[in-house]
C-alpha positions, 0 to 999 in steps of 0.5 A: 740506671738504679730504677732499671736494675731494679725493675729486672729484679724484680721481673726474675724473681716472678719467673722463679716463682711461677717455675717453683710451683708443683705441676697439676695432672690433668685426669686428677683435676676435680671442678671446683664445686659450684654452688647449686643454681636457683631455681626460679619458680614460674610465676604463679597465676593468680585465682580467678572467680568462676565465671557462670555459664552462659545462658543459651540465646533463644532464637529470635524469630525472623519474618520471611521477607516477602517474594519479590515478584517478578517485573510486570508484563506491559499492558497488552494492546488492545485487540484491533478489531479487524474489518469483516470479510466480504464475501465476493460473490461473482455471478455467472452469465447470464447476468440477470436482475440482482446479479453482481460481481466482477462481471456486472462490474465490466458490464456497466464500464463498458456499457458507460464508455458507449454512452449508457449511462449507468446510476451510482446505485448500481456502480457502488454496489456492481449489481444489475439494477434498473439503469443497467438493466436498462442499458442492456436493453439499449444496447441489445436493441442496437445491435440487432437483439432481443432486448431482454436485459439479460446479459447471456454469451451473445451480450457479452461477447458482442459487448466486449467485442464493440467497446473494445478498450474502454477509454481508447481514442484516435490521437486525432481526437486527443489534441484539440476539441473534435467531433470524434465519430466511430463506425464501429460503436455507432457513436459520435463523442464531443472530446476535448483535449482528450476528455469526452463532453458527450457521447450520443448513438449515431447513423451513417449513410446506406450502403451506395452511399456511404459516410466517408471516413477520414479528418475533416473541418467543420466548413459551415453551420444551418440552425434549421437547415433544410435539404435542398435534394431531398427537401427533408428538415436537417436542423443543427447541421454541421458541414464537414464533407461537400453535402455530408453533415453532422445534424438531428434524423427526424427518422433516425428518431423514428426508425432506429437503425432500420434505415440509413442516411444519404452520407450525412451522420444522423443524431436521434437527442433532439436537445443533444442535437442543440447542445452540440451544435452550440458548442461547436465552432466552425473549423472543428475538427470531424475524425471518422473511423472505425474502431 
C-alpha cells in the first residue's frame, strides 16, 4: 500500500512541473543554430601523362581480286556435214539415149513387167541406156511401130495403156502354179502362188480361128510333137483345150506377129520353150484372158 501511495506521489509532482513551465510563442521560436554541414570535395583525378598522338596508318595496299569469269559455254557440236542435194532432173518426152528421171523410171518397171529385161546399170541410175534402149525397140516392133528407141507420146501412151497395173494377175493365177496367158499384153507368165518364174511374148489363133479364153488343165504333153492336120513341127507342146496347145512356132519365130496360129498359143524362145515345158506337169493350170 505504501509503494503504491508512493508511486502516485510521485506521478503528481511530474505533472505540476510540466504545468509550471512558461509558455513559448510560436513566431518568437528561432531554430537552434546548426552546425554548417561539411562539404565533401568531389574526388580529385589523379593526373595522367600525355599520351602522343598516333601516327597515321598508311593504306596497305590491296590487290584487286581477279574478275570471275563467267562459266564456260559447252563445246559446240561439230557441225553435221549434210548430204549434197541431188538435182532431180526429170527429162521430158521424148525420152532419148541419156534421158533420165521419173518418166525413164516408169518406162523401164513397166517395160520389165512385160518381159523386157532392163540392166541394173540403167535401173540404178533411171537412165535410158542400152537395154532400155533396147526394150523399146521390142516393144515398139511389137506393137506395130517404128522401132526407134525413142520414147515419143505414141510409146508412151500405148506403154501405160498395154502394161496396165504393173504386178497385177487374175486371182486364178494366184493360188496355185499356172501358165497364166494374157491376150492383151501378148504374153504367157509361168506364176507360182503368185510370183512370175518367166515371162515369154506369145501368138494366138487367126481371127476364125481364134484362141479360146477361159481356166483349163493341161491334159496331156508331146516333147516333139508334130500336127497330125497340118503336119507342121509343134515341140514342147502342151494340150490345155481339145487341139489347141501351149508349144515353140517355128514361124512365130520367123514372122513375128505378121501371121497367127490355128488356136494353138505360139512361143518364139526355143530354149524357153524347153524350160517350160520341163517345169510344167500335167493337170497345170491354163488361165487365158485378156487384161
Amino acid at each position: 500500500m505504501r509503494q503504491f501511495a508512493a508511486i502516485v506521489a510521485t506521478g503528481l509532482i511530474a505533472a505540476l512541473a510540466v504545468t509550471a513551465a512558461p509558455p513559448v510563442a510560436a513566431d518568437d521560436a528561432t531554430p537552434a543554430p546548426t552546425a554548417p554541414a561539411e562539404v565533401t570535395a568531389p574526388p580529385s583525378t589523379p593526373a595522367t601523362e600525355p599520351v602522343p598522338p598516333t601516327p597515321p596508318v598508311e593504306p596497305v595496299p590491296v590487290e584487286p581480286a581477279p574478275p570471275i569469269a563467267p562459266p564456260a559455254a559447252p563445246p559446240a557440236a561439230p557441225p553435221v556435214a549434210k548430204p549434197p542435194v541431188k538435182k532431180v532432173v526429170n527429162s521430158p518426152l521424148p525420152l532419148r539415149r541419156g534421158a533420165r528421171g521419173w518418166r525413164v523410171s516408169e518406162v523401164q518397171e513397166r517395160l520389165a513387167w512385160l518381159g523386157y529385161p532392163i540392166s541394173p546399170i540403167d535401173t540404178k541410175s533411171d537412165r535410158v541406156w542400152t537395154s532400155t534402149t533396147k526394150a523399146i525397140q521390142k516393144f515398139q516392133s511389137k506393137f506395130g511401130y517404128q522401132p526407134t528407141g525413142v520414147v515419143g507420146p505414141g510409146t508412151w501412151d500405148l506403154l501405160r495403156k498395154t502394161s496396165g497395173t504393173v504386178g497385177k494377175l487374175p486371182s486364178a493365177c494366184l493360188s496355185e502354179r499356172s501358165l497364166c496367158i494374157d491376150k492383151s499384153t501378148r504374153l504367157l507368165r509361168l506364176v507360182d502362188h503368185g510370183k512370175v518364174l518367166l515371162t515369154l511374148d506369145a501368138r494366138f489363133g487367126m481371127p476364125g480361128l481364134e484362141t479360146r479364153e477361159g481356166s483349163f488343165r493341161v491334159s496331156r504333153k508331146s516333147r516333139d510333137h508334130v500336127s497330125s492336120l497340118f503336119h507342121s513341127w509343134m515341140p514342147f507342146a502342151m494340150f490345155f483345150s481339145g487341139g489347141q496347145a501351149v508349144h515353140y512356132s517355128p514361124f512365130f519365130a520367123r514372122d513375128g506377129y505378121n501371121g497367127g496360129s490355128h488356136g494353138c498359143i505360139g512361143v518364139r524362145d526355143f530354149k524357153a520353150a524347153e524350160w517350160l515345158f520341163d517345169r510344167v506337169s500335167i493337170g497345170t493350170r491354163v488361165q487365158v484372158y485378156w487384161s
